[in-house]
C-alpha positions in Angstrom: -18.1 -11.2 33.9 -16.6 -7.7 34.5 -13.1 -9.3 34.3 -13.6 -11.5 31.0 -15.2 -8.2 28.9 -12.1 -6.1 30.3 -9.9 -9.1 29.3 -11.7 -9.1 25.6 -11.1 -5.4 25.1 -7.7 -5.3 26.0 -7.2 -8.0 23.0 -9.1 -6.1 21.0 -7.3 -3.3 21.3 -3.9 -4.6 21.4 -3.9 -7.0 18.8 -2.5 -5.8 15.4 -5.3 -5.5 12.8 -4.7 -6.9 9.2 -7.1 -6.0 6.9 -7.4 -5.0 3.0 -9.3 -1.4 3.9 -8.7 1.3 1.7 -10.1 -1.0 -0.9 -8.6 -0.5 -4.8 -7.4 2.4 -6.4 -7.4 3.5 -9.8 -4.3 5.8 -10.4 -5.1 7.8 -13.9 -1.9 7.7 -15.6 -0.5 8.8 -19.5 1.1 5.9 -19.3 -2.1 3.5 -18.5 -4.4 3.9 -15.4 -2.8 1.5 -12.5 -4.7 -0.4 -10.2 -3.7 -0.6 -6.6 -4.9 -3.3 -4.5 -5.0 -2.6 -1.1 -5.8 -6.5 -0.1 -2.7 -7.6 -2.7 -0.5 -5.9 -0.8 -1.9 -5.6 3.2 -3.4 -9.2 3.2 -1.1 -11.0 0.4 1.9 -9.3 1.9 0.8 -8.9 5.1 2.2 -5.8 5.6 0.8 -3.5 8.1 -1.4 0.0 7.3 2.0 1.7 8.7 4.5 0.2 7.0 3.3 2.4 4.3 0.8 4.7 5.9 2.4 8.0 6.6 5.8 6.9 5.8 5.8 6.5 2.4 1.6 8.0 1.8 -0.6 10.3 3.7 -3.9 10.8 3.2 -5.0 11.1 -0.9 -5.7 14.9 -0.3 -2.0 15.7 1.1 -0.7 13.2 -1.4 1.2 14.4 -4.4 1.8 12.9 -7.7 5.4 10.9 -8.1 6.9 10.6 -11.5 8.4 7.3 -13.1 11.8 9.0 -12.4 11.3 9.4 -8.4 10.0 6.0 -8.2 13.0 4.9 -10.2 14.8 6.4 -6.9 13.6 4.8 -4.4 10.2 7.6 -4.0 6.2 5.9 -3.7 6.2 2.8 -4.9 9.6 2.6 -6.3 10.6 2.0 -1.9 9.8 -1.2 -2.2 9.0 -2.0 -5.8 13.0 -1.8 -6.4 13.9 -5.6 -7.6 14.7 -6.5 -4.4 12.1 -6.3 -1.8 9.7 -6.5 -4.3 9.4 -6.7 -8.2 11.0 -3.2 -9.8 8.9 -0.1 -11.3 12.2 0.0 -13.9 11.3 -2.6 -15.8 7.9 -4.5 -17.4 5.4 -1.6 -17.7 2.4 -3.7 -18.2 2.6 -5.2 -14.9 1.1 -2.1 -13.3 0.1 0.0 -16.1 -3.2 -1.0 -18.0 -4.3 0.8 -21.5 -8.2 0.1 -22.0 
């Protein structure tokens, strides 16, 4: 019995975790608020919590704010949202940004 809970833990602890934490986030914006989905991008993409987690964000105290023209360069979203890997942040505003 000692062996098969030993066995679980190890697997527990070793496999890679996929899962939509963080929840959404509004991002108050001029331009429109944005809504980030957490579960639209970790499980629709399947991307990892570190692929972006504290390469490209740290935690939302340490975070700063990014402008339209750093994203356009490659800075927060812009890293991947660049046309290729993923649809661009320099085109189609309304895709991301929501007036009420």
């Amino acid at each position: 019995m000692r062996y098969i809970l030993t066995g679980l833990m190890v697997c527990m602890l070793t496999t890679p975790v996929f899962a939509g934490g963080g929840g959404d986030i509004t991002l108050k914006n001029r331009g429109g608020d944005v809504l980030f989905s957490h579960a639209a991008h970790v499980d629709g993409m399947k991307l990892a919590c570190n692929d972006c987690h504290d390469k490209l964000y740290t935690d939302s105290k340490k975070h700063k704010k990014v402008s339209m023209k750093e994203m356009k360069n490659g800075k927060s979203c812009g890293f991947c949202h660049n046309g290729k890997r993923a649809f661009s942040v320099k085109s189609d505003c309304t895709r991301c940004h929501k007036k009420p």
